[in-house]
C-alpha positions as CSV (number, residue, x, y, z in Angstrom):
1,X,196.6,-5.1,219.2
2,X,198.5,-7.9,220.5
3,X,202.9,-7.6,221.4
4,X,204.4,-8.9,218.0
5,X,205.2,-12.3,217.5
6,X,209.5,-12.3,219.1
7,X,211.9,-12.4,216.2
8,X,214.1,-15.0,217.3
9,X,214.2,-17.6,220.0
10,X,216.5,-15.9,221.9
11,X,214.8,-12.0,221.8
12,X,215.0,-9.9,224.6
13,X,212.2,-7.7,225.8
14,X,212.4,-4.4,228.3
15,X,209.2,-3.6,230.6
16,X,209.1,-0.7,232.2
17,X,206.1,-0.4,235.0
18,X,204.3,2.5,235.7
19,X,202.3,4.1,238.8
20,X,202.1,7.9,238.6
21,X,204.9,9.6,240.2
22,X,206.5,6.3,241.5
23,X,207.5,6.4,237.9
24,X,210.8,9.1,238.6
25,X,212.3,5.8,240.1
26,X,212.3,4.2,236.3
27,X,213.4,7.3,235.1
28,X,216.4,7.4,237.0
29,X,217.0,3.4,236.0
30,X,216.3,3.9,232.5
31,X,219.1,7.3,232.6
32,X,221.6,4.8,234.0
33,X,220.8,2.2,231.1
34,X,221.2,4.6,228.5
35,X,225.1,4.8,229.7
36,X,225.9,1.8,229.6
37,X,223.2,-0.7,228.3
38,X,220.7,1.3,225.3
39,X,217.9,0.2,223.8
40,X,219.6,-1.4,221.0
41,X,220.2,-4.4,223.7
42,X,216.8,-5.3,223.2
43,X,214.3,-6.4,220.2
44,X,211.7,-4.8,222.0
45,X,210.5,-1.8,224.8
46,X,206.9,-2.0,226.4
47,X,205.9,0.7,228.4
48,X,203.0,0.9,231.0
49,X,201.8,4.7,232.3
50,X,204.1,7.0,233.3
51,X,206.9,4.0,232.5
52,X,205.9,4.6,228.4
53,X,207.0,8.1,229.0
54,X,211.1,7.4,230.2
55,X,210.6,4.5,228.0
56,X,210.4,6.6,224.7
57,X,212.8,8.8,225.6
58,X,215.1,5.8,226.0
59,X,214.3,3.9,223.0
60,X,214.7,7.6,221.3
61,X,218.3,8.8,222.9
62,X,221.6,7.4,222.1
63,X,224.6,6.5,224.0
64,X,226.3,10.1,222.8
65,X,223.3,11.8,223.1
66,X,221.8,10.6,226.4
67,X,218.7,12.5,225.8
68,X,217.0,10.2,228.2
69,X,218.8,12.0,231.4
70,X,216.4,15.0,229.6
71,X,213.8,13.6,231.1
72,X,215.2,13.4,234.6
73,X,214.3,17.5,234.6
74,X,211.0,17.3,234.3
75,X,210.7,14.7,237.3
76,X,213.3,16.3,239.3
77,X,211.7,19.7,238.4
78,X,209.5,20.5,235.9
79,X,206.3,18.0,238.1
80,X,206.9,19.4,241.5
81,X,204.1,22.2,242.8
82,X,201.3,22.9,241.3
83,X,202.0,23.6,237.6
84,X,200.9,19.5,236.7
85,X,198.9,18.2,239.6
86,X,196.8,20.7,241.4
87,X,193.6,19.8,243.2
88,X,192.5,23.4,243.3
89,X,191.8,22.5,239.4
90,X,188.7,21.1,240.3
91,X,186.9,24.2,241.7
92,X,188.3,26.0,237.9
93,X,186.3,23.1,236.1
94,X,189.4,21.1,235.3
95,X,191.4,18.1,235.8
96,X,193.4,17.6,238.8
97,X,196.9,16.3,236.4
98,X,197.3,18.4,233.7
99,X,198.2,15.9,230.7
100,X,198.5,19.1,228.1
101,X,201.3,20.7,230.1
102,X,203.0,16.9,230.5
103,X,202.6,15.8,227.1
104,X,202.2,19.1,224.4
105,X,204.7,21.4,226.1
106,X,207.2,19.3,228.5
107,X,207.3,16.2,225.6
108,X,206.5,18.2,223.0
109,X,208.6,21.1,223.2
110,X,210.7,22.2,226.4
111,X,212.2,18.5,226.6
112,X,211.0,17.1,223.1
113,X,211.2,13.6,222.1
114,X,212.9,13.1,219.0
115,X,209.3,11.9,217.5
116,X,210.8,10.9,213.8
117,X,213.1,8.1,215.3
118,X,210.6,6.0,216.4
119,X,210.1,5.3,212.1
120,X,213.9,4.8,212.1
121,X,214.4,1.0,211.3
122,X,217.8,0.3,213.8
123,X,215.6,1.9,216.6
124,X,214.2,-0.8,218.8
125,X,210.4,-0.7,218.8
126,X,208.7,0.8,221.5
127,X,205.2,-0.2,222.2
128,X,202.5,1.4,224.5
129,X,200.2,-0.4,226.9
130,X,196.6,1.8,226.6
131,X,192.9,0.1,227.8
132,X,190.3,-0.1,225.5
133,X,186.9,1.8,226.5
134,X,185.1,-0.4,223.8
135,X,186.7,-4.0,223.8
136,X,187.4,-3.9,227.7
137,X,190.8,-5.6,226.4
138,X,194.7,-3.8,227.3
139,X,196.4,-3.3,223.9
140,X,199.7,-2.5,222.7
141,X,200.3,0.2,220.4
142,X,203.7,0.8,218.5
143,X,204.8,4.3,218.7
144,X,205.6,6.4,215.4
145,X,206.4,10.0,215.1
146,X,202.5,10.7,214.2
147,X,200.9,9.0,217.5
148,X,203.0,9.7,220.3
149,X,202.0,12.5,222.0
150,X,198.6,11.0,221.5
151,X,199.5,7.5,222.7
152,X,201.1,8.7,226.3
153,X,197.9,11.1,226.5
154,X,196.1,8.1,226.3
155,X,198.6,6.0,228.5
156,X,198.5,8.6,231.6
157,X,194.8,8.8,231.3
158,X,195.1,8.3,235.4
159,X,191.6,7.9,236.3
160,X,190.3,10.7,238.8
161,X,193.0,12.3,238.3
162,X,192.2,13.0,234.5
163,X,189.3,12.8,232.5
164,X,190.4,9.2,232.0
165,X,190.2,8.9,228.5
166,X,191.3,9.8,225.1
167,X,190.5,8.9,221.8
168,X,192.8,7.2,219.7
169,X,191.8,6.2,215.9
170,X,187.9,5.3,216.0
171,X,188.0,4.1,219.9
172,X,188.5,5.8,223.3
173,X,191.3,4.7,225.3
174,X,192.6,4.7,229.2
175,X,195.5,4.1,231.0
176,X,197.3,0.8,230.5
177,X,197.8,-0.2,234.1
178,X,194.1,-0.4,234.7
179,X,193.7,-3.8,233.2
180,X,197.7,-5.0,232.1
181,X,199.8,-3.0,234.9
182,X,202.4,-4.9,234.1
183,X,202.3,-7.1,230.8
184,X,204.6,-9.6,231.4
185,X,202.2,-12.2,230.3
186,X,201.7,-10.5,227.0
187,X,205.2,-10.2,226.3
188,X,205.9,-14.3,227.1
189,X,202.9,-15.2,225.3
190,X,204.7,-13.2,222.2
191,X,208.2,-15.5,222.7
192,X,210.1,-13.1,224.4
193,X,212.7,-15.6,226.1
194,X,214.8,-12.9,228.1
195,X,212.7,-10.2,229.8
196,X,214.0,-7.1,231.6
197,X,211.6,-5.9,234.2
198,X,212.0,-2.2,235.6
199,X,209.8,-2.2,238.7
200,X,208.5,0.7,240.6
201,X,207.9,-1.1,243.4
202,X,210.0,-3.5,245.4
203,X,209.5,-7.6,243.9
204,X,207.8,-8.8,246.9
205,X,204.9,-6.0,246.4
206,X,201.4,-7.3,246.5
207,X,198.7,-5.4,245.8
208,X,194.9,-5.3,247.6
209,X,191.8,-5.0,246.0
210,X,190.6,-1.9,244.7
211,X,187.7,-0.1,246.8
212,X,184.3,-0.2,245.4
213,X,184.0,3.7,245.7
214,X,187.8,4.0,244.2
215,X,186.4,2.2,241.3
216,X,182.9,3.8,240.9
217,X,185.0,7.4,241.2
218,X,187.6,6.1,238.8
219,X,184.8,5.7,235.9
220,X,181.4,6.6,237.2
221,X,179.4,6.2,234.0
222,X,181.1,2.5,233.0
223,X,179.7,-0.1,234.9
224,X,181.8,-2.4,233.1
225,X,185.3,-1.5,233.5
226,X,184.8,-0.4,237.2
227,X,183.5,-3.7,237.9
228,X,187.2,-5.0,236.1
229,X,188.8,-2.6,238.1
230,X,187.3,-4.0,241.9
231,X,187.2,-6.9,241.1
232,X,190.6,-8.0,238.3
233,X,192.8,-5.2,239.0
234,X,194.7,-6.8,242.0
235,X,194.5,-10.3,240.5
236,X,196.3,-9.1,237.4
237,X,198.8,-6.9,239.2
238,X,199.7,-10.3,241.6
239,X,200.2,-12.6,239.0
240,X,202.2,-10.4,236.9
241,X,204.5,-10.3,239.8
242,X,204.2,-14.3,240.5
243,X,205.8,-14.9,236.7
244,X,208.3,-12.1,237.7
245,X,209.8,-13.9,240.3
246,X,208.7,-17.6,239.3
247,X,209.1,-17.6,235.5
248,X,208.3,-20.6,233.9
249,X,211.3,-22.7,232.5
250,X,212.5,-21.6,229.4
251,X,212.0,-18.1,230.7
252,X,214.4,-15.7,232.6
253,X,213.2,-12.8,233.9
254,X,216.0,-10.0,235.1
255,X,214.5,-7.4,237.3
256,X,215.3,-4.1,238.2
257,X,213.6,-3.0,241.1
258,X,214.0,-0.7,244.5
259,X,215.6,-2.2,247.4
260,X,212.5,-0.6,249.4
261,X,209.8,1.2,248.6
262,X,210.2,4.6,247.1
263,X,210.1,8.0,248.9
264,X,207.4,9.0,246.3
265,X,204.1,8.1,245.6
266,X,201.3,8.0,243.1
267,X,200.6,12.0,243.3
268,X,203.9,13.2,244.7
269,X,204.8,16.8,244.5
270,X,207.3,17.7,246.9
271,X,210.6,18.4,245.0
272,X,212.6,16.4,247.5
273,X,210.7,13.2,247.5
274,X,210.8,12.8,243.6
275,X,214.5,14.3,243.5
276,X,215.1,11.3,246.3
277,X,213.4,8.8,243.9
278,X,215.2,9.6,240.9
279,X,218.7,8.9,242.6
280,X,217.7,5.9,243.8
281,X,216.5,4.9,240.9
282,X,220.0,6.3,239.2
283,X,221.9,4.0,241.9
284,X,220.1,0.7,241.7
285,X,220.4,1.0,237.7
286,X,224.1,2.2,237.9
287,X,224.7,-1.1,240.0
288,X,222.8,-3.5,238.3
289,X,223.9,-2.9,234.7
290,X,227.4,-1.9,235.7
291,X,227.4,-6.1,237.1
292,X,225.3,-7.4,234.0
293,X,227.4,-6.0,231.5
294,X,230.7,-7.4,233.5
295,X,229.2,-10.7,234.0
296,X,228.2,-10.4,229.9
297,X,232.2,-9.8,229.5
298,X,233.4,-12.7,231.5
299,X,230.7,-15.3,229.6
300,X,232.4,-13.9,226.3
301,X,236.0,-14.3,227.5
302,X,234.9,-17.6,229.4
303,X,233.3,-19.1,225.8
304,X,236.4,-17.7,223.9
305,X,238.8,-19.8,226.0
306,X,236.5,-22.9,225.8
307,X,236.4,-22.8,222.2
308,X,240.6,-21.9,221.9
309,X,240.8,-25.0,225.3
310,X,238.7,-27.5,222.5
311,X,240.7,-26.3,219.1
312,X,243.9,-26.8,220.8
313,X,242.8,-30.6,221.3
């Protein structure tokens, strides 16, 4: 499943990168959007990981509502201890991030996402980025109110850290980031003109190859996609982030992203780090959408008096 085709020359798209609990940073970005910039701005949302999970709760809220700042409680503190990432799960003969307690009860029902607007037709779609176990290919799968809770199951399938897979439909799937961590590529390839990038990590981020071991622990029993994974992962991740910052012409790429790297990390737990994450992530949105939308008011008021200067003539 491929991004649809754009719907106009001029469509926008928003990306919003994952990367575990780095991920509290977008959340606190896409709070501030849903303020003052919502998802209607946009033709299109594409979530990777943990990004897919702020991201439906953006595309989902409203500007009266701001359901969206619901999901700044479960990073601020809903994730911290033990209650969705213990390592003492192991020795009970389960997984070390508890997906069920993420997705069935925070998403599902302490915090739940309004599951039937994603089949309302002003809401902007809001598409998924999963792995496929059997193709070796990313996809991206629209949300509805019938596969969510599945879909960001299968999106924040972290290897290791989860079983690192679930089965959607008649294939298994794993998390997004492990082959398209940040589909930028996809989404220009689709004719998505104006792209929106929220970034977990700071623009000039580069990322190393991934271990051998990392990879074999990642998916012991698939030669194939840990190969991808030591060998691709990096590559992918780099160039995504080359045609972030070099777009080719005809392209503009706005990005949102930290002014240094964020206090948390991929496994975070500690209730300060992730509450330090989230505010920063609140301040760099506040401040780059309170500028965009100004700049967006002087081009209007800027064309208006063109056209009056030319009438006048």
């Amino acid at each position: 499943m491929r991004i649809p085709e754009a719907p106009g020359r001029k469509s926008r798209a928003l990306i919003v990168e994952g990367g575990g609990m780095r991920g509290s940073f977008a959340g606190g970005v896409l709070a501030s959007m849903s303020r003052i910039y919502p998802a209607s701005n946009f033709d299109i949302v594409v979530g990777v990981s943990a990004g897919s999970c702020s991201a439906a709760y953006y595309v989902a809220s409203t500007p009266a509502e701001r359901l969206v700042e619901f999901c700044l409680d479960v990073w601020r503190y809903e994730l911290t201890g033990s209650k969705f990432i213990s390592y003492w799960n192991v020795l009970k003969g389960k997984t070390i991030l508890n997906q069920e307690y993420l997705i069935d009860y925070l998403f599902g029902k302490k915090y739940p996402i309004p599951k039937g607007r994603m089949d309302e037709p002003d809401v902007t779609p809001c598409y998924v980025t999963v792995t496929n176990l059997h193709t070796f290919l990313p996809e991206y799968v629209r949300a509805t109110s019938s596969n969510l809770l599945s879909l960001l199951k299968a999106a924040t399938s972290l290897p290791i850290a989860t079983r690192g897979r679930r089965r959607l439909g008649e294939h298994e799937y794993t998390d997004g980031a492990v082959l398209d961590p940040m589909p930028i590529e996809a989404v220009m390839e689709a004719g998505y003109k104006d792209i929106t990038v929220v970034l977990n990590h700071p623009r000039s981020h580069r990322s190393d190859p991934v271990g051998k071991m990392l990879s074999w622990l990642s998916f012991p029993g698939n030669k194939t996609i840990r190969q991808m994974i030591s060998r691709e992962h990096h590559i992918r991740f780099n160039r995504a982030f080359d045609l972030i910052n070099h777009p080719p012409t005809g392209f503009k790429v706005n990005i949102v992203d930290p002014d240094k790297p964020v206090a948390a990390g991929l496994v975070t737990r500690d209730m300060g780090r992730l509450n330090r994450t989230v505010d920063h992530g609140i301040e760099t949105g506040l401040r780059y959408f309170s500028e965009l939308q100004k700049s967006r008011v002087f081009a209007r008021f800027r064309d208006f008096f063109k056209r009056s200067s030319s009438g006048s003539r």
